[in-house]
PQR file of N, CA, C, O and H, with PARSE charges and radii, in Angstrom:
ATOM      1  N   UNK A   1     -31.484  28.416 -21.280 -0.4000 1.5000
ATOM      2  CA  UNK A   1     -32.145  28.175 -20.019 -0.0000 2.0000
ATOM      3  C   UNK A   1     -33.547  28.774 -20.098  0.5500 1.7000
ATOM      4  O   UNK A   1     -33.876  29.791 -20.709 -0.5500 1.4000
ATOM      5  N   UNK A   2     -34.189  28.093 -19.487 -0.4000 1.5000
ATOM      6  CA  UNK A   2     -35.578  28.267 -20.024 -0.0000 2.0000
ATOM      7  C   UNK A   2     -36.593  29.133 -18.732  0.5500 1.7000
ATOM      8  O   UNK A   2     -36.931  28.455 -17.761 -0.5500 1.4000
ATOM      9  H   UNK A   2     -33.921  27.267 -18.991  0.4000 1.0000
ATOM     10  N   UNK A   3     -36.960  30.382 -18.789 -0.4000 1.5000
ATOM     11  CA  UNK A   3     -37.503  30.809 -17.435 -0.0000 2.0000
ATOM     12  C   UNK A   3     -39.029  30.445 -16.812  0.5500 1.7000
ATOM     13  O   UNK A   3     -40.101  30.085 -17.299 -0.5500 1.4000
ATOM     14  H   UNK A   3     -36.685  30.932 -19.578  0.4000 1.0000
ATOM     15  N   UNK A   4     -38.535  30.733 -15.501 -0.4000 1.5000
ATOM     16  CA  UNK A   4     -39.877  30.260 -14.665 -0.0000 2.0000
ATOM     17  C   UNK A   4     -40.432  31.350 -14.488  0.5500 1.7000
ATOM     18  O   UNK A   4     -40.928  31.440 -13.365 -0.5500 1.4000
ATOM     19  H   UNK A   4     -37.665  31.026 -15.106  0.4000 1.0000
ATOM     20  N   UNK A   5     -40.605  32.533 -15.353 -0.4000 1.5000
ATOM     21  CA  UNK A   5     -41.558  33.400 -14.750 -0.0000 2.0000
ATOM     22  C   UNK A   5     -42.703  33.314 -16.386  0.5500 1.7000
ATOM     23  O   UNK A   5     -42.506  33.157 -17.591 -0.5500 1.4000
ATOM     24  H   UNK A   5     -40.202  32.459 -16.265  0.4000 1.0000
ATOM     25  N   UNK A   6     -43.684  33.488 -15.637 -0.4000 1.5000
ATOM     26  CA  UNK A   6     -45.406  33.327 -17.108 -0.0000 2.0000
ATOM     27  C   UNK A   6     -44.283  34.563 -18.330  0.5500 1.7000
ATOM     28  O   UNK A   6     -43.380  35.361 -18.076 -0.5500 1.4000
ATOM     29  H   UNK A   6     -43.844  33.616 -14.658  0.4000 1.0000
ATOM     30  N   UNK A   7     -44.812  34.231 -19.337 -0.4000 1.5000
ATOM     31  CA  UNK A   7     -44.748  34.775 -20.686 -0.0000 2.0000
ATOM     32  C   UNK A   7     -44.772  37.013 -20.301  0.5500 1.7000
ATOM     33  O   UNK A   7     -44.001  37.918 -20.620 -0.5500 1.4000
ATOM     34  H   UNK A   7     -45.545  33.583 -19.543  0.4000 1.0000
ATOM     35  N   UNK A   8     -45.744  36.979 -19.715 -0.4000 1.5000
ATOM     36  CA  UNK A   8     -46.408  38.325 -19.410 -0.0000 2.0000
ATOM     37  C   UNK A   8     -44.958  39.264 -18.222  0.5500 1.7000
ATOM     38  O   UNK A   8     -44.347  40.333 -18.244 -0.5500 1.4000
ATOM     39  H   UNK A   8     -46.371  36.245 -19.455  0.4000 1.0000
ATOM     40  N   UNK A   9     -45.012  38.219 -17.481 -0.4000 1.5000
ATOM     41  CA  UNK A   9     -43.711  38.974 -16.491 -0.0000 2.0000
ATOM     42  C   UNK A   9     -42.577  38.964 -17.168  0.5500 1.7000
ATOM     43  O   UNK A   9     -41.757  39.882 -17.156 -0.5500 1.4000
ATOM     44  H   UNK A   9     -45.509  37.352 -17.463  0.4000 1.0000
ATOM     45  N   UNK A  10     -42.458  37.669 -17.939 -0.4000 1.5000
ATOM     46  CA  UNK A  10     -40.969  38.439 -18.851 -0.0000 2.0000
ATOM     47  C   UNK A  10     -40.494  39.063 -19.890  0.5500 1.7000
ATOM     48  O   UNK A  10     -39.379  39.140 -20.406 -0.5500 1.4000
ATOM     49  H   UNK A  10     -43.125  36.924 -17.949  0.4000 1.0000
ATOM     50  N   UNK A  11     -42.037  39.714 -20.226 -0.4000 1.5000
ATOM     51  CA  UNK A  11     -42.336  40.197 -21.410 -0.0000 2.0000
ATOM     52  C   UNK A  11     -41.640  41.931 -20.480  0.5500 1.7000
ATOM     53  O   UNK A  11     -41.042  42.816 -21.092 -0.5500 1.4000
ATOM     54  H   UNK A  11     -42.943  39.652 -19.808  0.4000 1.0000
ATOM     55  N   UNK A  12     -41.905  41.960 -19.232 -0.4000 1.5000
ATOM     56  CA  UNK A  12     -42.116  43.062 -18.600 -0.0000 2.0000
ATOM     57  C   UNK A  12     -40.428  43.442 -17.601  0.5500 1.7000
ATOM     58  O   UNK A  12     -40.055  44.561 -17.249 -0.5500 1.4000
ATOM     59  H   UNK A  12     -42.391  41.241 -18.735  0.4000 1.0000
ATOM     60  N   UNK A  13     -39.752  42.201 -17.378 -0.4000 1.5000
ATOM     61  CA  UNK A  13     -38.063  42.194 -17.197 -0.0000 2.0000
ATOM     62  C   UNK A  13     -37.597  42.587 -18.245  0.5500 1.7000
ATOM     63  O   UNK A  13     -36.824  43.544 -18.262 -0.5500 1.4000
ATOM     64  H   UNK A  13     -40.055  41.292 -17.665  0.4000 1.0000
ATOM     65  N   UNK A  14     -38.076  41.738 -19.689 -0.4000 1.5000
ATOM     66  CA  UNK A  14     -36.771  42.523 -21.016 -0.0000 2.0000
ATOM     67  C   UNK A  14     -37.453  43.686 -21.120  0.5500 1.7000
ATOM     68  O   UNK A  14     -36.624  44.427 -21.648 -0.5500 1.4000
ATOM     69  H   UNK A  14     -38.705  40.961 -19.675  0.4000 1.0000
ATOM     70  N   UNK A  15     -38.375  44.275 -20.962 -0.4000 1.5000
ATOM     71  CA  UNK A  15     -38.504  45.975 -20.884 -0.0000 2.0000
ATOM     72  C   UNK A  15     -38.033  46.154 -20.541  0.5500 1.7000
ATOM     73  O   UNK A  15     -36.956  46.357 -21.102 -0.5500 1.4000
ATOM     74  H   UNK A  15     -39.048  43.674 -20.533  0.4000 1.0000
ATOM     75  N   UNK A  16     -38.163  46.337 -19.105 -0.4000 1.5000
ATOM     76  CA  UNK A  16     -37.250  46.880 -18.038 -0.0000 2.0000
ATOM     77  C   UNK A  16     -35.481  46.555 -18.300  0.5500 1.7000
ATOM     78  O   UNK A  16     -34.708  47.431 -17.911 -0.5500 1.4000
ATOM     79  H   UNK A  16     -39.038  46.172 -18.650  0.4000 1.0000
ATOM     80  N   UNK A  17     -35.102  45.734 -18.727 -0.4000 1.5000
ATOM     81  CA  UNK A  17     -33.763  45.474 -19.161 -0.0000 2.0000
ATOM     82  C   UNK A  17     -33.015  46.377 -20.444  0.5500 1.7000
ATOM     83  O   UNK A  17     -31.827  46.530 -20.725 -0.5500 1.4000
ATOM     84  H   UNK A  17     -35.729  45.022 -19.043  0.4000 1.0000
ATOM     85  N   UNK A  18     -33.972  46.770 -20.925 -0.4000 1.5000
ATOM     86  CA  UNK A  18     -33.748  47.213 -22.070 -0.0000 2.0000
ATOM     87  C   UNK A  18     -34.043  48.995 -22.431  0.5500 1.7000
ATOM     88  O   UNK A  18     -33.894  49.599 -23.493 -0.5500 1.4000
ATOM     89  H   UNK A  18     -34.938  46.646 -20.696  0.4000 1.0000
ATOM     90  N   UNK A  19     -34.496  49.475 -21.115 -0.4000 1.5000
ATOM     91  CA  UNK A  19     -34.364  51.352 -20.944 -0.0000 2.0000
ATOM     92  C   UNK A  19     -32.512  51.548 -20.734  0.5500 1.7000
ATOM     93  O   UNK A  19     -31.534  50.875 -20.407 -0.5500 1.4000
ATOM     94  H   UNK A  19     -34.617  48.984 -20.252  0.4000 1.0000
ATOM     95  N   UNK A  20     -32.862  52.934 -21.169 -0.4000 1.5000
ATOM     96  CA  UNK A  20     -31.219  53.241 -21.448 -0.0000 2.0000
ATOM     97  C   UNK A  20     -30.793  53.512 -20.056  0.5500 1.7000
ATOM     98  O   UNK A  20     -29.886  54.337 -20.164 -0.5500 1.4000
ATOM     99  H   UNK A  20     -33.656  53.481 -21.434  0.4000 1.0000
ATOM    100  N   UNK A  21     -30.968  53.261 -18.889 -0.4000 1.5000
ATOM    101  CA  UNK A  21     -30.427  53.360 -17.723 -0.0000 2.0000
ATOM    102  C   UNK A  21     -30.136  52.240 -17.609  0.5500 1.7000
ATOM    103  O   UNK A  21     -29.201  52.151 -16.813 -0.5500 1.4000
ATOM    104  H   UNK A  21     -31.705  52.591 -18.801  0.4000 1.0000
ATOM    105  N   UNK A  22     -30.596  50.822 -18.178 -0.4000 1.5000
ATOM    106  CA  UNK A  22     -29.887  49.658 -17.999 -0.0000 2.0000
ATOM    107  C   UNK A  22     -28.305  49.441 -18.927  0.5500 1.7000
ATOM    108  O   UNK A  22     -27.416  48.590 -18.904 -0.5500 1.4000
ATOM    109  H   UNK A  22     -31.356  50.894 -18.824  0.4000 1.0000
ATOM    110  N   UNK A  23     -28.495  50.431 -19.536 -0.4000 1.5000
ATOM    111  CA  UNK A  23     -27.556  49.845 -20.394 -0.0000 2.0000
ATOM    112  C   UNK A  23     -25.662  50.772 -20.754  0.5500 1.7000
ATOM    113  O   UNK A  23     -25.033  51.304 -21.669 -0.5500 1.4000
ATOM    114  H   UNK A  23     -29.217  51.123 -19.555  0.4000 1.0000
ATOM    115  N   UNK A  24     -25.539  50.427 -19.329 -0.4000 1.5000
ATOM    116  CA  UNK A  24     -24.468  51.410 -19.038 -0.0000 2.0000
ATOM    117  C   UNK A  24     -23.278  50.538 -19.869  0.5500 1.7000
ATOM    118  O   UNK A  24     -23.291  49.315 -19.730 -0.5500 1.4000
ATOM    119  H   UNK A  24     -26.050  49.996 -18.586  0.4000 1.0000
ATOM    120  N   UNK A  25     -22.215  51.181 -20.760 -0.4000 1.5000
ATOM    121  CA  UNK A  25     -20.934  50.746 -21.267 -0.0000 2.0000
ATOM    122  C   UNK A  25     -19.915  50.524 -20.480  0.5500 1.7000
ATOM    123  O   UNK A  25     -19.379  51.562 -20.092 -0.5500 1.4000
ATOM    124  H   UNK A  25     -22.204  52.175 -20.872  0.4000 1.0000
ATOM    125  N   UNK A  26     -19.324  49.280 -19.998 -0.4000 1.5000
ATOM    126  CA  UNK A  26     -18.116  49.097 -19.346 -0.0000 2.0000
ATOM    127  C   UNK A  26     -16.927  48.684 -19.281  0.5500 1.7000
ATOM    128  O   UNK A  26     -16.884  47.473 -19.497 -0.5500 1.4000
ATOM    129  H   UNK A  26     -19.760  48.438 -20.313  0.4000 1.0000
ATOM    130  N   UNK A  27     -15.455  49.360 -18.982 -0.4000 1.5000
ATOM    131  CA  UNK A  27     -14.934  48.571 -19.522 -0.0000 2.0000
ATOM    132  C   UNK A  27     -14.249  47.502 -18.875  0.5500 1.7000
ATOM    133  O   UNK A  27     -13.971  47.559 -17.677 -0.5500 1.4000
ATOM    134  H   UNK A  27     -15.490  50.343 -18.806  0.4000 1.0000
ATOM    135  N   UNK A  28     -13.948  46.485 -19.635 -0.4000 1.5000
ATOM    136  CA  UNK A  28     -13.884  45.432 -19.162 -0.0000 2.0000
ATOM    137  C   UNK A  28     -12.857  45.002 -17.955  0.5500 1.7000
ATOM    138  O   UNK A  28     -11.697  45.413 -17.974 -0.5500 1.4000
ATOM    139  H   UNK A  28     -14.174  46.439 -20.608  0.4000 1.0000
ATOM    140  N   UNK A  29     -13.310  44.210 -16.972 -0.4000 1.5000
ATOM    141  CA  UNK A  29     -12.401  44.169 -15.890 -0.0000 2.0000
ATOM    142  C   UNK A  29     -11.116  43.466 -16.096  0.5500 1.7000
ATOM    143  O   UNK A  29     -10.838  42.444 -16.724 -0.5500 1.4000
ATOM    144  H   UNK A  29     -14.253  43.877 -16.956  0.4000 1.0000
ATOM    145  N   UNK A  30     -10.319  44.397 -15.305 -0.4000 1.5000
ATOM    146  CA  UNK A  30      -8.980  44.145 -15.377 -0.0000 2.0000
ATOM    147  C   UNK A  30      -8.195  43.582 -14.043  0.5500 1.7000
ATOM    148  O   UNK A  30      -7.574  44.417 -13.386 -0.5500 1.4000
ATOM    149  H   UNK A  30     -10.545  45.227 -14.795  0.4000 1.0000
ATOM    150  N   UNK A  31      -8.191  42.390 -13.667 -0.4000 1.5000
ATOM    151  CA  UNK A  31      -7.814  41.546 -12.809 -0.0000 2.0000
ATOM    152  C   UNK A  31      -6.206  42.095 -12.306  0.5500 1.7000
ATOM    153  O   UNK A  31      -5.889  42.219 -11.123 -0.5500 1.4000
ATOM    154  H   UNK A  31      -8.695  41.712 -14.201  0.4000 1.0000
ATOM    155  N   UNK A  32      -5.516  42.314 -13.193 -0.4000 1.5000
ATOM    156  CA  UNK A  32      -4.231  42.478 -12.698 -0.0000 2.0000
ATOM    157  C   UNK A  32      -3.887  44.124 -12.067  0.5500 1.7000
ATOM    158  O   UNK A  32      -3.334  44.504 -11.035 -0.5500 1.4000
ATOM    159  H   UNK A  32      -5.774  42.214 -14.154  0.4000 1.0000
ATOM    160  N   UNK A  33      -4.441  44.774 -13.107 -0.4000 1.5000
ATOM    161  CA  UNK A  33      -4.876  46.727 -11.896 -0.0000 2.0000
ATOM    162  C   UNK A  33      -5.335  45.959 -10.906  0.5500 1.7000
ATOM    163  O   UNK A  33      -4.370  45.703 -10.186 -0.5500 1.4000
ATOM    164  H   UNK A  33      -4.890  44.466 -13.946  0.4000 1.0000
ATOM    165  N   UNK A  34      -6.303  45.459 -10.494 -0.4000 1.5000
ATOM    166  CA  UNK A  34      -6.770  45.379  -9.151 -0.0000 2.0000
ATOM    167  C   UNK A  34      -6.039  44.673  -8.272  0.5500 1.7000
ATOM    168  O   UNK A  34      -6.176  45.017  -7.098 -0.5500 1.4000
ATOM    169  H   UNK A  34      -7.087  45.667 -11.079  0.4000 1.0000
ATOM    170  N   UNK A  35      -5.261  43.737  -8.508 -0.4000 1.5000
ATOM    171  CA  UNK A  35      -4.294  43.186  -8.203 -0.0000 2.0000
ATOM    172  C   UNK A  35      -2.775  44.414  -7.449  0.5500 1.7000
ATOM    173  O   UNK A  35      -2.216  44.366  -6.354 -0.5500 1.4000
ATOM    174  H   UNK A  35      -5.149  43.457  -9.461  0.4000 1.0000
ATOM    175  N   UNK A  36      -2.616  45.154  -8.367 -0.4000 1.5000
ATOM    176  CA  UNK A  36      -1.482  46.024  -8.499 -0.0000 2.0000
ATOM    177  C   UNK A  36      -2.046  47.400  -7.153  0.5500 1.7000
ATOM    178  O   UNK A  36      -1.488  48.119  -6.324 -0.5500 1.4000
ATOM    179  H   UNK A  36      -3.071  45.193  -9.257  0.4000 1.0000
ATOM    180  N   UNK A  37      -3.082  47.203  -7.511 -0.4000 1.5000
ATOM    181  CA  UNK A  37      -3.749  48.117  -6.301 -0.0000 2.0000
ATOM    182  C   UNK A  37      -3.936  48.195  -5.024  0.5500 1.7000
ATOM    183  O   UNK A  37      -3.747  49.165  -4.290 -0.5500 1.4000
ATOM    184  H   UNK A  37      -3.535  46.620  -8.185  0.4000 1.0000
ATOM    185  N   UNK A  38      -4.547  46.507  -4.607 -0.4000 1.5000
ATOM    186  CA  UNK A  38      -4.368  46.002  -3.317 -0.0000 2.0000
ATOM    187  C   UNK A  38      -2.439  45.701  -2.605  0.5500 1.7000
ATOM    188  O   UNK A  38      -2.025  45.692  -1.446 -0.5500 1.4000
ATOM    189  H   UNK A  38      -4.701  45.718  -5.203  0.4000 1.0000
ATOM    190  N   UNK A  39      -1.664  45.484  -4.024 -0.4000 1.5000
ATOM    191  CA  UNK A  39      -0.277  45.430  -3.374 -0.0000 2.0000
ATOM    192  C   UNK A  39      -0.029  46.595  -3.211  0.5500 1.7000
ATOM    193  O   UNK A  39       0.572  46.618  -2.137 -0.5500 1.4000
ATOM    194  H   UNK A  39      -2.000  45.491  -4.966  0.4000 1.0000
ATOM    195  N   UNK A  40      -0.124  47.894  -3.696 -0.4000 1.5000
ATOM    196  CA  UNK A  40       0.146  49.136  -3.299 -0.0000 2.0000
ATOM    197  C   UNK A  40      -0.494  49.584  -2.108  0.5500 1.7000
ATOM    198  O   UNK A  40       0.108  49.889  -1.078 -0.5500 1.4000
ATOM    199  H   UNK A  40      -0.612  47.876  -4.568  0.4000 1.0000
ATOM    200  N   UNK A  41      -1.800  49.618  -2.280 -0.4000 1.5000
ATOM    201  CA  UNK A  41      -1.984  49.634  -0.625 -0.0000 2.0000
ATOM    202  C   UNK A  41      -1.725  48.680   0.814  0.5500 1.7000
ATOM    203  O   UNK A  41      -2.058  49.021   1.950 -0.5500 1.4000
ATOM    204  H   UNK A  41      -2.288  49.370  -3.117  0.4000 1.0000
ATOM    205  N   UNK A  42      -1.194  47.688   0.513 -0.4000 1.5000
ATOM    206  CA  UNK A  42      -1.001  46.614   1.739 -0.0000 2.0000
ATOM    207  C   UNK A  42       0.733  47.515   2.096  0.5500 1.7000
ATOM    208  O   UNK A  42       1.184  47.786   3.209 -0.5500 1.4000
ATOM    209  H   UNK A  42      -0.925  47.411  -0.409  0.4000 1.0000
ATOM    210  N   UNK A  43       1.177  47.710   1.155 -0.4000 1.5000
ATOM    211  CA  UNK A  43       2.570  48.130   0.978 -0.0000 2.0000
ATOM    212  C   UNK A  43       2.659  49.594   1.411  0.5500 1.7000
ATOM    213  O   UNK A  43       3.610  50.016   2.068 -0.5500 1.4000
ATOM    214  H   UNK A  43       0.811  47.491   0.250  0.4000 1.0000
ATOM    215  N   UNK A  44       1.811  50.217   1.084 -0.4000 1.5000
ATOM    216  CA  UNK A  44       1.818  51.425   1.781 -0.0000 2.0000
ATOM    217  C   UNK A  44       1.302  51.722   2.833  0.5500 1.7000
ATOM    218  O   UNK A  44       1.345  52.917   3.126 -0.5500 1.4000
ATOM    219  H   UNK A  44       1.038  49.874   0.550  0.4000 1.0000
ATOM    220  N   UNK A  45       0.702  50.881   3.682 -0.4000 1.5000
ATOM    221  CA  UNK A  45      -0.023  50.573   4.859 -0.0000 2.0000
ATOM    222  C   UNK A  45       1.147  49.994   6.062  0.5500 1.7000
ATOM    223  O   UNK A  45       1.254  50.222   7.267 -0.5500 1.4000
ATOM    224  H   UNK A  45       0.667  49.910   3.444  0.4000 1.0000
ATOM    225  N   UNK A  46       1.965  49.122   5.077 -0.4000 1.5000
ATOM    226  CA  UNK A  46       2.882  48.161   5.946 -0.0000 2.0000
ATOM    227  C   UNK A  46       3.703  49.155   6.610  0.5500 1.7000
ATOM    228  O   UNK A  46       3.768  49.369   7.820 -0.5500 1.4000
ATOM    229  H   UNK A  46       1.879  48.937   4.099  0.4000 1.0000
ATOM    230  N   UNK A  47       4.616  50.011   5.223 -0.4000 1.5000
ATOM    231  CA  UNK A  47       5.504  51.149   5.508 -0.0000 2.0000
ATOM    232  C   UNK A  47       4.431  52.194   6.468  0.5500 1.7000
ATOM    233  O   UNK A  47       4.064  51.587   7.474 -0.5500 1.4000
ATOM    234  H   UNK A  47       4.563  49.837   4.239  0.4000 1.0000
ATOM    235  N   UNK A  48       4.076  53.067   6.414 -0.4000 1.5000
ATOM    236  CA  UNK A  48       3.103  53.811   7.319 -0.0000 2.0000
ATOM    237  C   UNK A  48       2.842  53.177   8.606  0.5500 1.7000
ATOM    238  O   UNK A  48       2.748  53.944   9.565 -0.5500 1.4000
ATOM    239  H   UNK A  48       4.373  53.560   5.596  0.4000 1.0000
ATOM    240  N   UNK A  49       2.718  52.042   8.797 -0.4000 1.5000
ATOM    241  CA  UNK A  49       2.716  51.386  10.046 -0.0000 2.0000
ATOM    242  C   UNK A  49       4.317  51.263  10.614  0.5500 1.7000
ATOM    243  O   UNK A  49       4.367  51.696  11.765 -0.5500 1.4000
ATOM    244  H   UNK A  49       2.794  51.419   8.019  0.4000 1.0000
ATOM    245  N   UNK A  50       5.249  50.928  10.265 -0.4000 1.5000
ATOM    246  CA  UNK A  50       6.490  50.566  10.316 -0.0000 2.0000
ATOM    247  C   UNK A  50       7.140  52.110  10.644  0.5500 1.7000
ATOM    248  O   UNK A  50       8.175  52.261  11.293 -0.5500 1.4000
ATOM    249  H   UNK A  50       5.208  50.576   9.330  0.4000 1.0000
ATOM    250  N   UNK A  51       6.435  53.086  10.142 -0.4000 1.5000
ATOM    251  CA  UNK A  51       7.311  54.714  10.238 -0.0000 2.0000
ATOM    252  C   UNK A  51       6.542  55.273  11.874  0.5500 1.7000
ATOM    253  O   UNK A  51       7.012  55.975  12.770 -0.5500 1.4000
ATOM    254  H   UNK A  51       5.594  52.963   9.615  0.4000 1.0000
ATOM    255  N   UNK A  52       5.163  54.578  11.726 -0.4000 1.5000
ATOM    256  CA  UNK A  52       4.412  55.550  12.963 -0.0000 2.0000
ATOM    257  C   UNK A  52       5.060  54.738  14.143  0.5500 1.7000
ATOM    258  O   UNK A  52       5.041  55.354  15.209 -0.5500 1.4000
ATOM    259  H   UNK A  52       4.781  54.008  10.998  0.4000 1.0000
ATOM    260  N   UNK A  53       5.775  53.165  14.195 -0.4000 1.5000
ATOM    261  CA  UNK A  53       5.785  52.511  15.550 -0.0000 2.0000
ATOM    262  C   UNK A  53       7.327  52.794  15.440  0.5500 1.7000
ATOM    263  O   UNK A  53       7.849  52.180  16.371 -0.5500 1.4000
ATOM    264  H   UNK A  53       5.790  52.664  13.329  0.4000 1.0000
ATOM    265  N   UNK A  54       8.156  53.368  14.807 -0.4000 1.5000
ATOM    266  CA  UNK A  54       9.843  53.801  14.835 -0.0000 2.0000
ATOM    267  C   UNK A  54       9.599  55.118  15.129  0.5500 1.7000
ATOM    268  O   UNK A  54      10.603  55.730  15.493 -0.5500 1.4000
ATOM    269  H   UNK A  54       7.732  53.867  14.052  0.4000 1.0000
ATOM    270  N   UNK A  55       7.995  56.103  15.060 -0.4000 1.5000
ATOM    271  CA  UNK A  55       7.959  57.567  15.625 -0.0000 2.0000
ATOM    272  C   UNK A  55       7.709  57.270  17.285  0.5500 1.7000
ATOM    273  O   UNK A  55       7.948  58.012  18.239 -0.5500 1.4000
ATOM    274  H   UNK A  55       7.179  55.606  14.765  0.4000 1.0000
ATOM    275  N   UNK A  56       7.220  56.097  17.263 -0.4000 1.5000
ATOM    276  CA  UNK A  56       6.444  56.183  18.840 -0.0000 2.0000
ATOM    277  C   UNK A  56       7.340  55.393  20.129  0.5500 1.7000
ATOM    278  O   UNK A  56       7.046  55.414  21.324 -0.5500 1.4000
ATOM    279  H   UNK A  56       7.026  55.495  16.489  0.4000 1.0000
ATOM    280  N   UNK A  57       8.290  54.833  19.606 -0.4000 1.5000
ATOM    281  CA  UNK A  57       9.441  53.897  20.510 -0.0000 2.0000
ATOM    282  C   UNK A  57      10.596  54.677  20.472  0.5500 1.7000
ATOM    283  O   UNK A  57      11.622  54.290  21.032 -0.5500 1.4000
ATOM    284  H   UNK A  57       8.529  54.816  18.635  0.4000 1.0000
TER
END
């Protein structure tokens, strides 16, 4: 893909792209933890809700 910014400005993005604060190591996302996370909390939210309205009736 070919960019629309002049020669000079993108001479001045891959600088900027390329200081060691850009270039943090990550690891790679894991769809199913996050997955496993939101069911633990919906689930522990459900129960916690279900214990406070059997404390309050």
């Amino acid at each position: 893909m070919t960019s629309r910014l002049n020669p000079d400005d993108q001479k001045h993005v891959e600088e900027y792209l390329q200081l060691s604060q850009h270039r943090v190591e990550r690891r790679p996302f894991r769809p199913w933890i996050l997955l496993v996370v939101v069911l633990a909390v919906t689930i522990g939210l459900g129960l916690l809700s279900r214990l406070l309205s059997y404390l309050t009736l």
